[in-house]
C-alpha positions as CSV (number, residue, x, y, z in Angstrom):
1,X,42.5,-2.1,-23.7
2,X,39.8,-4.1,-25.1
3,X,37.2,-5.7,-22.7
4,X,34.5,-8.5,-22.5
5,X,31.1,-8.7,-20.4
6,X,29.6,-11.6,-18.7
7,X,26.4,-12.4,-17.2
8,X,27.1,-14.8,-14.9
9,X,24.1,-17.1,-13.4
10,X,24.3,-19.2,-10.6
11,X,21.8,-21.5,-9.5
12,X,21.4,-24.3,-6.5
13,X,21.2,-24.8,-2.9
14,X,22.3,-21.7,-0.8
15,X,24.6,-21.6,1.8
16,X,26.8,-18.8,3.4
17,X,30.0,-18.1,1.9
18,X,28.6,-18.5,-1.7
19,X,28.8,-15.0,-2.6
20,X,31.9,-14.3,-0.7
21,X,33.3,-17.3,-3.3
22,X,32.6,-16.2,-6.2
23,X,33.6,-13.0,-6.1
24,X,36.9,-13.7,-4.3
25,X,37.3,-15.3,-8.4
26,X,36.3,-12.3,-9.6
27,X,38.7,-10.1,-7.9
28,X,41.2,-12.2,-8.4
29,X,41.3,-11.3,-12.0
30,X,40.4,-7.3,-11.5
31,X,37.0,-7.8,-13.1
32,X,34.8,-4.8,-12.7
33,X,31.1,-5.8,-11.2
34,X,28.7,-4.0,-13.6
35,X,25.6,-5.5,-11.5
36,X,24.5,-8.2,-9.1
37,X,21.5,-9.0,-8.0
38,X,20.1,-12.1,-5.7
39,X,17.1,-13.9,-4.6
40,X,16.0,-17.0,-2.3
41,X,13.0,-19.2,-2.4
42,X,13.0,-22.3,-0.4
43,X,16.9,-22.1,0.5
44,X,17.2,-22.3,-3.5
45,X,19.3,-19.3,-4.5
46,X,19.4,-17.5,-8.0
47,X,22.0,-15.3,-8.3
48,X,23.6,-13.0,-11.5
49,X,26.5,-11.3,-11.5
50,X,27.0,-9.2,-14.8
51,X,31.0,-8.0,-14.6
52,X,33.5,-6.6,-17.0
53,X,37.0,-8.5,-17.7
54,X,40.2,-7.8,-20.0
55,X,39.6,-9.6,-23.3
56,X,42.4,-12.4,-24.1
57,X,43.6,-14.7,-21.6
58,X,41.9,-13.0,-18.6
59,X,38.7,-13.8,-19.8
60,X,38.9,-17.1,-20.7
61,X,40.9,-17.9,-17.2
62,X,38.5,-16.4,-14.8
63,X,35.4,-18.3,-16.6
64,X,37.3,-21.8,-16.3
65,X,37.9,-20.6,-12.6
66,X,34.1,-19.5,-12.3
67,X,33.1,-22.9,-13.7
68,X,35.3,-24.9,-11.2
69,X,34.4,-22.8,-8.2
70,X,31.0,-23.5,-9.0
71,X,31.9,-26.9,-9.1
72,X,33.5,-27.3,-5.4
73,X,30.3,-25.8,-4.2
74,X,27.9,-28.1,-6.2
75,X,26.2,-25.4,-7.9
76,X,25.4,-24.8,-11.4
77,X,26.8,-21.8,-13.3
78,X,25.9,-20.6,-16.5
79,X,27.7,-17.4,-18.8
80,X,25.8,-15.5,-21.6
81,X,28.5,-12.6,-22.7
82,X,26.8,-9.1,-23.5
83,X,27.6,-7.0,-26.3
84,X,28.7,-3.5,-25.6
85,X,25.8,-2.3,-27.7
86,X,22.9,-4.6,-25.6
87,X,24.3,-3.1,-22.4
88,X,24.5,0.4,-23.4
89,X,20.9,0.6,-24.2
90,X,20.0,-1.6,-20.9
91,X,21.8,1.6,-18.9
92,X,19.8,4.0,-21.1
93,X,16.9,2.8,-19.8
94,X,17.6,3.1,-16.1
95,X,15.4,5.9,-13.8
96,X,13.4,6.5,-17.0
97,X,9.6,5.6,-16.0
98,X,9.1,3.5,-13.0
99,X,6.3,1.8,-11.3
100,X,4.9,0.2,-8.2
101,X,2.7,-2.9,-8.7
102,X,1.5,-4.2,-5.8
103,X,-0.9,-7.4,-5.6
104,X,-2.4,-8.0,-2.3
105,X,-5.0,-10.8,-1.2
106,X,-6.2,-13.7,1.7
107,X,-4.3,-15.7,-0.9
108,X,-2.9,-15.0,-4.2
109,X,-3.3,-17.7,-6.8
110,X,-1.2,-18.5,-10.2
111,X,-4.2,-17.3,-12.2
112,X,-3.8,-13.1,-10.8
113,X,-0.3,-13.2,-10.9
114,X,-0.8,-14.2,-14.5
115,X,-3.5,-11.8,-15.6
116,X,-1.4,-9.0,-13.6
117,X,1.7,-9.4,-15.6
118,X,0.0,-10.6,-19.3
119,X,-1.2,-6.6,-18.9
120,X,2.2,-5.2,-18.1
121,X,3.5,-7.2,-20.7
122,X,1.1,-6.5,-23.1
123,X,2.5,-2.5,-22.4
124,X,5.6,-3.8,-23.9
125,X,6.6,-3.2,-20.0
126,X,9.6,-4.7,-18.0
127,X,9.5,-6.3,-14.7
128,X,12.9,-5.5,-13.2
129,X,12.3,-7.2,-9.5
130,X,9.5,-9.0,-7.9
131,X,9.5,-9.2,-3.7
132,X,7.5,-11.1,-1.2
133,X,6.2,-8.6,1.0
134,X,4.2,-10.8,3.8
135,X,5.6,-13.7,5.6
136,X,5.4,-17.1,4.6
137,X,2.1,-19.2,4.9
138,X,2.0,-22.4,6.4
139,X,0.1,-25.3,4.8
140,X,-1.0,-27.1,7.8
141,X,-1.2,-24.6,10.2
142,X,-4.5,-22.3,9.7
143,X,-3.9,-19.1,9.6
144,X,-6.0,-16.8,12.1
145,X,-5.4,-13.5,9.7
146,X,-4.3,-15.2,6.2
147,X,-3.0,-12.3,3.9
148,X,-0.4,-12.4,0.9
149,X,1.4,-9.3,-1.2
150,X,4.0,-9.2,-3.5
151,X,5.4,-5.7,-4.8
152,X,6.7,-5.5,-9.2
153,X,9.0,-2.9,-9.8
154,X,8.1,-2.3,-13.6
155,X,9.7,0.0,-15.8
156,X,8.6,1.3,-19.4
157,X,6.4,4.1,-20.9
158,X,2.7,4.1,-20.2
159,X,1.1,6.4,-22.9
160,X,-2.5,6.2,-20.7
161,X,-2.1,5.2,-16.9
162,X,-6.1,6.0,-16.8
163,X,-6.9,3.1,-19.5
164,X,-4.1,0.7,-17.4
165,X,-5.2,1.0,-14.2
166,X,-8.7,0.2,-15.6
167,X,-7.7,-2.9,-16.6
168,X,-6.1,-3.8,-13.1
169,X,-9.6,-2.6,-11.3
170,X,-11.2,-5.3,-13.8
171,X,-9.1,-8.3,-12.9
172,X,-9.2,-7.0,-9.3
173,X,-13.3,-7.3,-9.5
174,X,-13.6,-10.2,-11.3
175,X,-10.6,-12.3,-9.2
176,X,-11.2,-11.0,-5.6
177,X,-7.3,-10.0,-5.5
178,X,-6.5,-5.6,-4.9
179,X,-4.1,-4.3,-7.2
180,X,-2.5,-1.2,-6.7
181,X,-0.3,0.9,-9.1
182,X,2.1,3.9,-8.2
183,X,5.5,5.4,-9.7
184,X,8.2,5.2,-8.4
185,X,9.4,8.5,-7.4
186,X,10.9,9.6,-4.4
187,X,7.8,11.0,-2.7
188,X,5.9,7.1,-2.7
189,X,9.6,6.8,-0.8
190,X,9.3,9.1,1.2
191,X,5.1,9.1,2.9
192,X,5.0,11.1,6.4
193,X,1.1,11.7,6.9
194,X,-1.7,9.0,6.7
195,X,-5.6,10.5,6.7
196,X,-8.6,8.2,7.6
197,X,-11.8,8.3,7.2
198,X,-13.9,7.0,10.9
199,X,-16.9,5.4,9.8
200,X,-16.5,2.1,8.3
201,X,-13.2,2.8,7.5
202,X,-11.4,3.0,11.0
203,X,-13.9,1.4,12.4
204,X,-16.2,-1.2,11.4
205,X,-19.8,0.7,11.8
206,X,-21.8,4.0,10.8
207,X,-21.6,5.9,14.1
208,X,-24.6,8.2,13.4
209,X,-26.5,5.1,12.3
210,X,-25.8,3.1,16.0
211,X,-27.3,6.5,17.6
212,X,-30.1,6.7,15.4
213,X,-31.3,2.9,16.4
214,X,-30.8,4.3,20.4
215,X,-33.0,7.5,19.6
216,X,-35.9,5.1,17.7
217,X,-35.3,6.3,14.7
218,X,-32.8,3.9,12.8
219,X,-34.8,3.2,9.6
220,X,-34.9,6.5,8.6
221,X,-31.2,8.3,9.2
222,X,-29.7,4.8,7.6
223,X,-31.5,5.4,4.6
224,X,-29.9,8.9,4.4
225,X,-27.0,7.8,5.3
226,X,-26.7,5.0,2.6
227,X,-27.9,7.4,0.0
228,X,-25.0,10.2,1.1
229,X,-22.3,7.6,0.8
230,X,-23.3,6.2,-2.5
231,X,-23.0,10.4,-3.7
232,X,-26.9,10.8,-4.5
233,X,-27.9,13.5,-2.1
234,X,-25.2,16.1,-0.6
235,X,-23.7,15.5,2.1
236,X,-24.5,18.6,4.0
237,X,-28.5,17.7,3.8
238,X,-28.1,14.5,4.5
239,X,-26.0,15.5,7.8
240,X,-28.4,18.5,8.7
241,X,-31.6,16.1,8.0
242,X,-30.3,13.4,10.4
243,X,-28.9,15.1,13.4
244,X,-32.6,16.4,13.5
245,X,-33.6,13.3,14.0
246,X,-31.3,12.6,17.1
247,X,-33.0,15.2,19.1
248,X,-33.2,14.5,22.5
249,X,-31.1,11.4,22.7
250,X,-29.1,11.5,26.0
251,X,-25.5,12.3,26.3
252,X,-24.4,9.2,28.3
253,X,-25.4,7.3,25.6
254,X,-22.3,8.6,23.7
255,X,-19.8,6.9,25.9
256,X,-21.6,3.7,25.8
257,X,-21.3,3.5,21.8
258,X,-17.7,4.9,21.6
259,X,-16.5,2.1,24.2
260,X,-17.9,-0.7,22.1
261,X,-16.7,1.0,18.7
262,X,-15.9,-1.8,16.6
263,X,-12.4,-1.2,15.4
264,X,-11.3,-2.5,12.1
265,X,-8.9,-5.4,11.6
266,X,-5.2,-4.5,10.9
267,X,-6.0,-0.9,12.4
268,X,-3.7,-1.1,15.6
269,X,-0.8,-3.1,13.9
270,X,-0.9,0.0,11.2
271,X,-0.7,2.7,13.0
272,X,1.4,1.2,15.4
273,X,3.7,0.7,12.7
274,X,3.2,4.5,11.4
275,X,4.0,5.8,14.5
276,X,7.1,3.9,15.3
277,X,8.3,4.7,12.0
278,X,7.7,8.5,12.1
279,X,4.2,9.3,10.5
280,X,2.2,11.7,11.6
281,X,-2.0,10.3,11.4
282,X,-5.0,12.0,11.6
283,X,-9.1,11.2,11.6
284,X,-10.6,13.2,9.3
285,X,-14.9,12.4,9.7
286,X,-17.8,13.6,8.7
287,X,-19.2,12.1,11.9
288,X,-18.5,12.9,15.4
289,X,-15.9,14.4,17.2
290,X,-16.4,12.5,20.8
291,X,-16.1,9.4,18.7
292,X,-13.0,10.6,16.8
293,X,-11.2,11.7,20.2
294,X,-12.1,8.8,22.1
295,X,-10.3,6.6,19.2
296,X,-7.2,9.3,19.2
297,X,-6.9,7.8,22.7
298,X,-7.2,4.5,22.0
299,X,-4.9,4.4,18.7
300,X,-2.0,7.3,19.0
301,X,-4.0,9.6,16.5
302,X,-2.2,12.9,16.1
303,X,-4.7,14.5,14.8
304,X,-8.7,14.9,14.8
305,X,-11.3,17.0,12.5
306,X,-14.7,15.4,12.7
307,X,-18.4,17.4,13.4
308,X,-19.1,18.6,16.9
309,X,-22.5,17.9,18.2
310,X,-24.6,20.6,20.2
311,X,-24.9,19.2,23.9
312,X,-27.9,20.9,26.1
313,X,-28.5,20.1,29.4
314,X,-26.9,16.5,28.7
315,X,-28.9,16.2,25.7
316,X,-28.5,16.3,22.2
317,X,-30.8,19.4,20.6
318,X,-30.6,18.0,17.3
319,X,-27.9,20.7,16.1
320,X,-23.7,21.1,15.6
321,X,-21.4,23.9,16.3
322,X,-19.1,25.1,13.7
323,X,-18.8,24.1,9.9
324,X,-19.5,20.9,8.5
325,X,-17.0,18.4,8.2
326,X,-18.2,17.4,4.5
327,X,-16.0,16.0,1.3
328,X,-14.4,19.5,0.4
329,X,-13.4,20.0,4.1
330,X,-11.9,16.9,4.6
331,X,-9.6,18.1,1.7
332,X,-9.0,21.7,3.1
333,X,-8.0,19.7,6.3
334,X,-6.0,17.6,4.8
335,X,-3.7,20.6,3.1
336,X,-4.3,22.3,6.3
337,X,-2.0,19.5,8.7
338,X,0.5,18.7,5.5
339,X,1.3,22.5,5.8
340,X,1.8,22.5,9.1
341,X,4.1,19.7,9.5
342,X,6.1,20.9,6.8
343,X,5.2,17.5,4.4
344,X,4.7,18.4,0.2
345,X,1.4,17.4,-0.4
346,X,2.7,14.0,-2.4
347,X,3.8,12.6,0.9
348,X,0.6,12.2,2.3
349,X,-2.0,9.2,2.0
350,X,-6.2,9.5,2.7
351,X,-8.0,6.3,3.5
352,X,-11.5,6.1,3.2
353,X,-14.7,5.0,1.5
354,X,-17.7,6.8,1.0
355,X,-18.0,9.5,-2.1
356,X,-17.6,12.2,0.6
357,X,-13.8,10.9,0.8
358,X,-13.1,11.3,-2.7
359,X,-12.1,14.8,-2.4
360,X,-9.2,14.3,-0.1
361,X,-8.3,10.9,-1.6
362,X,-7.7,12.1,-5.3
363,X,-5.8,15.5,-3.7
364,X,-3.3,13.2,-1.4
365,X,-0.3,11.6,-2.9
366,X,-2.1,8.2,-2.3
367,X,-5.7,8.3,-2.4
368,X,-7.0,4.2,-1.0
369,X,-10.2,3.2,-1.1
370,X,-11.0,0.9,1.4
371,X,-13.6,-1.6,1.6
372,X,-15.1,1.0,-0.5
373,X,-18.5,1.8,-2.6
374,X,-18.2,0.6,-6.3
375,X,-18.5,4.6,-7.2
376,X,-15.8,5.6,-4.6
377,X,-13.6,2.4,-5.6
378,X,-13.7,3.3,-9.6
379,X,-12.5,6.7,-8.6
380,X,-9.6,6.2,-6.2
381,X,-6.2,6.2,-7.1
382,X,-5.8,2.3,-5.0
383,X,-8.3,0.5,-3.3
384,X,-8.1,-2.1,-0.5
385,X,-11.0,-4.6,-0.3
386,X,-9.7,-8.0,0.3
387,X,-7.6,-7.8,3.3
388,X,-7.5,-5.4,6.6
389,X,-6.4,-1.8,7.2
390,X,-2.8,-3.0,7.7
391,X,-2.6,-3.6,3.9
392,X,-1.9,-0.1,3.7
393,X,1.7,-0.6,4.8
394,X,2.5,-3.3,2.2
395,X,1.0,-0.4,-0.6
396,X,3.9,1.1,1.0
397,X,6.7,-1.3,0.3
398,X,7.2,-3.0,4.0
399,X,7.6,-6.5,4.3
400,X,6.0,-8.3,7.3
401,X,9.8,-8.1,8.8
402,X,9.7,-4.7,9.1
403,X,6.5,-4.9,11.2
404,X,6.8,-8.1,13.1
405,X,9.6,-6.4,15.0
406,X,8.2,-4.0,16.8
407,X,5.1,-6.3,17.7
């Protein structure tokens, strides 16, 4: 029995019972629905419906039917028939090579759209769906925390990922906009176990560099510091070389610093949201463990590796006990918690942004630089620098929805 397909296109104001119209046409005539797809900006719909229908007098019957029901609801319809060629190379194509692009930003303007999508297009690569992922912004209402993301689900070959993701850290340098690229496989579906960097990354200051100022000495361990994060000395000197220089700086002033810890924006509403939805999070720091567990506290964190200083007589000797928490441990701890929660290594994320995070951000399934060094940020899988910490959940395909409900 010979058949015909239709792509069906329906635009104009939305209202319920649309969908439920159309289709009722549809089955009146036994046609088979190959695809359907929808969207809805401003209460204006767009909806296609590609279906298969018996050549002859079906056909034409059910597309004056189409056109008339379309008519009643004042909407405009529009058929484009298919050849059986066209859409059996369209069904070749599906679950072959697909990719996450995700453009976040305070605001995002026509202009990075455009340069986003002239490079995918450029690869000769298709954009199968575009989604809002953050709320809608008011234009008279100022926004206390103004953020935007969309998500493209691309599909296509990419011969050299390294050479296209250059190009997005390009336009996201020279338009202030983050773009962050991922396939599409069921791990990015499937996260369980988020890793962040403390200092400056969970929260908004250099620990060791606060204490430093308290001891007198805050000129010299931030120039350490600074040169450590930027990758020019090791990290292990530069941690040995400044907790010499917090000798003798009393223990209560610990508890002072860690209750004023300057937590960064977007923090509590993501791992609020991680832990409702099952993650399990952890702090992994090459700075201090009381800081680290005071913040488990505060925040829900399941898990804590950070450096434990050596307390005598409630003061700091200038010392640590046990092994470093440098780049390569962070890594080992990272591996370390994914095996014992039973999650493949390709579920997990790291967060952070000094060159001593680069280790554990390059071995987790999603490696985010945030608010990171230029070196740290050219290196990362995806970086963050425009918006808060929270931007870590649209990178994993949630829309504000799915977020405003549990606040």
């Amino acid at each position: 029995m010979a058949t015909e397909i239709f792509l069906l296109n329906i635009s104009g104001q939305d209202k319920p019972g649309l969908t439920s119209s159309l289709t009722g046409v549809l089955a009146a005539y036994e046609a088979k629905i190959l695809d359907i797809g929808q969207a809805n900006i401003h209460d204006t719909l767009s909806l296609g419906i590609l279906f298969e229908i018996q050549s002859g007098k079906k056909s034409a019957a059910v597309l004056k039917d189409l056109l008339f029901k379309a008519y009643e609801l004042n909407i405009k319809a529009k058929f484009t028939p298919i050849s059986s060629d066209d859409y059996e190379h369209w069904v070749g194509l599906q679950g072959k090579n697909r990719y996450i692009v995700t453009i976040l930003g305070k605001k995002l303007a026509a202009q990075q759209i455009s340069e986003v999508t002239k490079i995918i297009s450029d690869k000769n690569l298709n954009i199968d769906s575009i989604k809002r992922l953050t709320g809608r912004l008011s234009l008279i209402k100022e926004e206390e925390y103004p953020r935007a993301s969309i998500q493209l689900s691309i599909r296509g070959k990419i011969d050299d990922k390294t050479e296209f993701t250059e190009k997005f850290m390009q336009i996201s340098s020279e338009l202030d906009v983050d773009i962050a690229f991922q396939e599409d496989n069921i791990y990015r579906r499937n996260r369980r176990l988020v890793c962040f960097d403390m200092d400056s990354t969970l929260i908004q200051t250099e620990v060791i560099d606060e204490l430093a100022e308290l001891a007198g000495v805050g000129p010299e361990v931030k120039e350490i510091t600074e040169l450590a994060m930027q990758g020019e000395i090791d990290f292990k000197e530069s941690f040995t070389r400044r907790m010499k220089l917090l000798k003798g700086l009393k223990e209560e002033v610990l508890h002072d610093v860690a209750v004023r810890l300057p937590i960064t924006k977007g923090a509590r509403r993501l791992i609020d949201t991680l832990r409702t939805y099952g993650f399990k999070t952890a702090i992994l720091s090459g700075g201090f463990s009381f800081f680290g567990e005071y913040l488990q506290k505060e925040l829900g964190i399941d898990y804590v590796y950070a450096n434990r200083l050596e307390i005598k007589d409630g003061v700091l000797t200038g010392g640590y006990i046990g092994d470093i928490v440098d780049g390569n441990k962070k890594a080992e701890y990272l591996k370390e918690i994914a095996k014992k929660e039973g999650i493949h290594i390709s579920q997990t994320i790291a967060v952070g942004d000094g060159a001593n995070d680069l280790a554990m951000l390059n071995l987790a399934g999603l490696g985010i630089a945030f608010h990171a060094k230029p070196k740290v940020k050219k290196n990362a899988q995806s970086s963050i620098s425009s918006i808060g910490l929270d931007g870590v959940l649209y990178l994993l395909g949630y829309h504000d929805r799915h977020i405003d409900l549990l606040e």
